[in-house]
N, C-alpha and C positions, 0 to 999 in steps of 0.2 A: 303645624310644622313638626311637632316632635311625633305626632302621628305616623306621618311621612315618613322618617327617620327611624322608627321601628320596622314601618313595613321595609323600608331598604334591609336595615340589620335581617330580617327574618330570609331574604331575598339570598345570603352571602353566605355561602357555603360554612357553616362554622368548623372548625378543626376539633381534636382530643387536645387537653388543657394541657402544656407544658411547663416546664418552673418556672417561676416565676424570677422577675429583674432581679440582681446580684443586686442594686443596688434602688429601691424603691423611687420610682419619680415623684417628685415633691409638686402637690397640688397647687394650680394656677390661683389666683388671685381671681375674685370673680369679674372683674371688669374685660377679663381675657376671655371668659364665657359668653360675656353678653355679646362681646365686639366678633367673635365667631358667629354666633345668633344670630345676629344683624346679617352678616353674611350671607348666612345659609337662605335667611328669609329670602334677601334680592333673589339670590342665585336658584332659590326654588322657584318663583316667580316666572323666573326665565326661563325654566323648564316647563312649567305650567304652560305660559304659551308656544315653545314647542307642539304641547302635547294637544291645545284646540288647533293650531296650524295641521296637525298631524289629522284630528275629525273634520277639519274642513278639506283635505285633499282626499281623504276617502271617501267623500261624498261626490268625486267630479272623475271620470272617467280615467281610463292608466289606459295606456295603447291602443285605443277603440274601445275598451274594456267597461262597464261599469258593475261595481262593487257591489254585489248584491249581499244582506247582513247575515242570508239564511246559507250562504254558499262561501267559501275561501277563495280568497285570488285566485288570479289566474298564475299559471305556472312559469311567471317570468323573473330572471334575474334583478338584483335590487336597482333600478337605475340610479342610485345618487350614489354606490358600491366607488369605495377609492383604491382597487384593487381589482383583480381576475377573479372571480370567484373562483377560478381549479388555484389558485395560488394557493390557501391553507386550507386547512380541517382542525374540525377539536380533536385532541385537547393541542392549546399552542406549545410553539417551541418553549423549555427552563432554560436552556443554554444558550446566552448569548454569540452572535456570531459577527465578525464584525463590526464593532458597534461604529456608527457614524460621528459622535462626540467620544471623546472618553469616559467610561463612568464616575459618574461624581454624584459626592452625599450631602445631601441636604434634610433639614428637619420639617418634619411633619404632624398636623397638630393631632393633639394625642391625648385621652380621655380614658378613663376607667368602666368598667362594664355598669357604674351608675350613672354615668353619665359627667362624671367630673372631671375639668380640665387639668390635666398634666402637662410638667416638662416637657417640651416638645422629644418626639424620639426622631434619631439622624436614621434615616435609610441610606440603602443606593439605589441609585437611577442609571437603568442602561437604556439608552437608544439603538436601535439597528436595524436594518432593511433586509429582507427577506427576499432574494430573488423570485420571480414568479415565469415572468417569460420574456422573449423579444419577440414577440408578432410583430409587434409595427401596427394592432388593431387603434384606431383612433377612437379614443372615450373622452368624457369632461376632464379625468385626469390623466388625460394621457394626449394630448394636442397636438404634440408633435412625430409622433407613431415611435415614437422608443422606447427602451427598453421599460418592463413593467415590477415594482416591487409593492410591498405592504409594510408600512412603519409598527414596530412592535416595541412597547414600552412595558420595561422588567421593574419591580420597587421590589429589591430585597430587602426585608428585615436581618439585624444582627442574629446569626446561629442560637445565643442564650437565651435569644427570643421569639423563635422565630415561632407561629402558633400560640404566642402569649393572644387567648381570648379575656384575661382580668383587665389587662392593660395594652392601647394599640394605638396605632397612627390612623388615620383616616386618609380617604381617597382626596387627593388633591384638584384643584378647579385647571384644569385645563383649554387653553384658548389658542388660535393659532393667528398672526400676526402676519399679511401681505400686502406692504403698501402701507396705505393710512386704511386698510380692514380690517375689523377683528374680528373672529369667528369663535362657537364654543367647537368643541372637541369632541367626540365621543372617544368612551375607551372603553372596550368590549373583553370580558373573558374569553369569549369564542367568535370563529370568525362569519365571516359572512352573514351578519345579521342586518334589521333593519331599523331600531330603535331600542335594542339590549345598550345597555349603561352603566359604567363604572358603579353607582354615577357617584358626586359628588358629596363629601363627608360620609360614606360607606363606611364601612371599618376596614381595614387591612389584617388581618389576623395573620397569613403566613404570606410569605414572599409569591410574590405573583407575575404569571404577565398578562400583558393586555394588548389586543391590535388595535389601532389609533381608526376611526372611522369618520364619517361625516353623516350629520345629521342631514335628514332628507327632505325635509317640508319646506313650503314655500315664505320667506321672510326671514327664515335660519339661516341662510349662506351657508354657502359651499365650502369645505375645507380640503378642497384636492390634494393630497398628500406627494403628487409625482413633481408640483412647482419647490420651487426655494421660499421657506417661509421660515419665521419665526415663532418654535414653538412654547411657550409660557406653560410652568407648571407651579402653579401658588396653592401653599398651603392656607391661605387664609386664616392666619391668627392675630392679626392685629399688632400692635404697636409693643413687642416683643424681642425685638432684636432682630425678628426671620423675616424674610421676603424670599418675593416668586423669585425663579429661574429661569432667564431665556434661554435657549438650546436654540440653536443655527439650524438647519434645515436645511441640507443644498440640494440640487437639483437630484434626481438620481439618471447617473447617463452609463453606470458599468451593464454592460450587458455579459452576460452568462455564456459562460465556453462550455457547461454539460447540458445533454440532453436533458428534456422536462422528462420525470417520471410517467409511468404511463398506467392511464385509468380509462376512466369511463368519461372525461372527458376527452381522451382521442377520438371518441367512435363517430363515425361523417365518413361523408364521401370528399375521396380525394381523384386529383384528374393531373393529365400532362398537358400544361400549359400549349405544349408545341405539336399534340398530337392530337386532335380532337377525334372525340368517339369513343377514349379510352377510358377508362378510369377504374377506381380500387374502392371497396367500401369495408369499413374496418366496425369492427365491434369487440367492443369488450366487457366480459362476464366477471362478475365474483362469484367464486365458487362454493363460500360458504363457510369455508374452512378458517379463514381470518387470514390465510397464511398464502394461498394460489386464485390467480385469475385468469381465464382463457381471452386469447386472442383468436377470433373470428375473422376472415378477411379474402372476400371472394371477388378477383383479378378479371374484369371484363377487357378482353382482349381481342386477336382476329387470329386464323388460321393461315396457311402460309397461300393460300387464294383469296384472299380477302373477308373470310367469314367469322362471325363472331364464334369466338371459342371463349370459356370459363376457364380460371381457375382457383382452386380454393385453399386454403393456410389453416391450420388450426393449432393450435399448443397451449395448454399449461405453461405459467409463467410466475415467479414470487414476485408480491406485493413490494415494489419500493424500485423493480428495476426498472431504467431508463434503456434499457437495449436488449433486443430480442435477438437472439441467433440463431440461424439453423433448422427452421421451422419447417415442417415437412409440408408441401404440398401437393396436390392432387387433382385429378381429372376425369373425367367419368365419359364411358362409352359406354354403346348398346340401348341408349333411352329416343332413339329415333335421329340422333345425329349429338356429333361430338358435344359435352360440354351437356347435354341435359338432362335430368334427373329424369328416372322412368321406373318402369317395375322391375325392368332387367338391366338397369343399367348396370355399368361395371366400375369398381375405385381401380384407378391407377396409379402408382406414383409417378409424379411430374419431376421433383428434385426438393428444394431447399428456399425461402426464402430468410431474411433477418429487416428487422426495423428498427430505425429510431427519430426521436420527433425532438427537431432542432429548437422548434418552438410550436407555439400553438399552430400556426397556419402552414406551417411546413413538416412533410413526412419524406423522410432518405429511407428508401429501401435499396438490399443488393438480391438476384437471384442466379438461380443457376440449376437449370433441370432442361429436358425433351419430352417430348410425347416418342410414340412407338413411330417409326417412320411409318406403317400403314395408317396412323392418323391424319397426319400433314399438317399436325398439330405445332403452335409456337414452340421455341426451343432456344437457347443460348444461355449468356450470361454477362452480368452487370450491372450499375447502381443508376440508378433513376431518383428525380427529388421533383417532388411534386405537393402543389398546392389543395389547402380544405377547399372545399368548392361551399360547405356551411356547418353550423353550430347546432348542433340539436337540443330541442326545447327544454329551459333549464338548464342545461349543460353548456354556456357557455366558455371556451377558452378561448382566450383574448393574447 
């Protein structure tokens, strides 16, 4: 057990030492040691099987799939994921937004770098939910196709201490409550994982946050995070005065009035529901720089005879914006007929388009350009919203 409990410490990013308490916390009594001990024992246990649940599913196929030991998965999204995977990236949000409880402080059990029990230390605990998108995609946490968020849970340590590595709280047992079910929790520094873990009795050295996940193997249960539950956050220290914390859990049903930022999960083909034979295929680049990403986006459309005619969008765009504008497009003659690329072909400008993506399954575009009247090429102007026709591998948004 304490094996364990080292390889975790060695696991947890440690900080630079800062001052130490104004006021020394006064060492536990050892019967407060042991009765934590005991704890950690079950609660290891329960991770332990976890962890064979977890080599017995690796040994049984994943979507047609099977795991071979010399080769890495296959490149598919987490299926037991309680969130969109385009909803976060490392590192998570510090600043709370929102929170769905009000933040409130409770203590946490608390040890010295030998390992001796101390005074419990009070954190605070924020809850909050992260918008991600309103697809309407139907997942295990998401049944009813509404809108989609990710539960992020913040423990700040007090300022005086915050990065004390002499003296700390540890990661509390998390469980989540639906019904007469109870579930463990994960709670992950970064997101989109499939078995990263707080995990439990960690140390907490400086204030953190964590996205709430579900464990994924078979006999674990599910911990959907988009239902109304009850979530439990116990420090496990025994018969000391402190006990867990329920935190409420409600549904989450606000859906998001901004556009989703726009990446690399945009890129798919999109079509007009009302027009068949159309359609837009969108891609998007990083550029390298940390700072600009291109949008790619080439408009299969028809001629004013009924022929298919191309055209194409290209721009430079900063990393974070939900809304493109103004994007120069183009058409090409001279490569054997309008619209295809040749030795001689010729760039034209077309006009302007702009995007933006109301959620994951939905793209609003507006345009406004002509071809040369000698082409008899498309021409006008106005806004069109049109559906993902699919997801591209790994890349799912939801």
């Amino acid at each position: 057990m304490k094996a364990l409990i080292r390889v975790t410490l060695a696991l947890v990013a440690t900080a630079a030492c800062c001052p130490a308490f104004a006021t020394d916390p006064v060492k536990l009594p050892a019967e407060a040691a042991t009765a934590h001990a005991s704890a950690v024992s079950v609660i290891q246990g329960r991770m332990a099987k976890h962890a064979m649940e977890r080599s017995a599913a690796l040994a049984e196929p994943k979507n047609g799939h099977v795991i071979d030991s010399t080769v890495s998965g296959p490149r598919l999204p987490n299926a037991s994921r309680a969130y969109p995977p385009s909803c976060l990236a490392d590192p998570l949000p510090t600043t709370p937004t929102n929170p769905i409880v009000n933040p409130f402080q409770m203590a946490l059990y608390t040890r010295d770098n030998l390992g001796n029990p101390l005074t419990a230390e009070t954190v605070t605990i924020t809850l909050w939910r992260l918008p991600c998108s309103s697809s309407g995609a139907l997942q295990p946490y998401n049944t009813d196709g509404g809108p989609n968020a990710a539960l992020l849970m913040r423990i700040d340590r007090d300022p005086s201490v915050d990065g004390n590595t002499t003296q700390f709280p540890t990661f509390p047992l998390l469980s989540s409550t639906q019904g007469s079910n109870t579930n463990d929790v994960r709670a992950a520094m970064e997101p989109n994982t499939v078995v990263s873990d707080g995990p439990f009795d960690s140390p907490v050295y400086v204030s953190t946050t964590y996205v709430l996940e579900n464990y994924p193997y078979p006999g674990t249960g599910y911990t959907f995070f988009d239902f109304a539950h009850n979530l439990i956050i116990d420090p496990v220290i025994g018969d000391i005065g402190t006990s867990a914390v329920t935190a409420p859990i409600g549904d989450y049903t606000t859906v998001s009035t901004q556009n989703l930022p726009i990446d690399g999960y945009m890129s798919s083909a999109y079509y007009d529901t009302a027009h068949s034979g159309e359609g837009l295929v969108v891609e998007i680049y990083d550029n390298g720089d940390g700072a600009t990403r291109t949008i790619f986006a080439s408009w299969y459309t028809y001629d004013t005879v009924g022929l298919p005619f191309w055209l194409v969008a290209q721009a430079s765009i900063p990393i974070g914006t939900n809304n493109i504008t103004n994007v120069p497009v183009y058409y090409f003659t001279g490569g054997g007929f309008a619209g295809n690329f040749g030795a001689s072909s010729t760039t034209n400008n077309w006009g302007t388009m702009s995007f933006n993506w109301p959620s994951c399954n939905a793209m609003s575009f507006t345009f406004n350009g002509a071809t040369d009247p000698s082409v008899g090429g498309p021409s006008g102007s106005g806004t069109r919203n049109w559906t993902r026709l699919s997801d591209i591998n790994g890349l799912n948004c939801e």
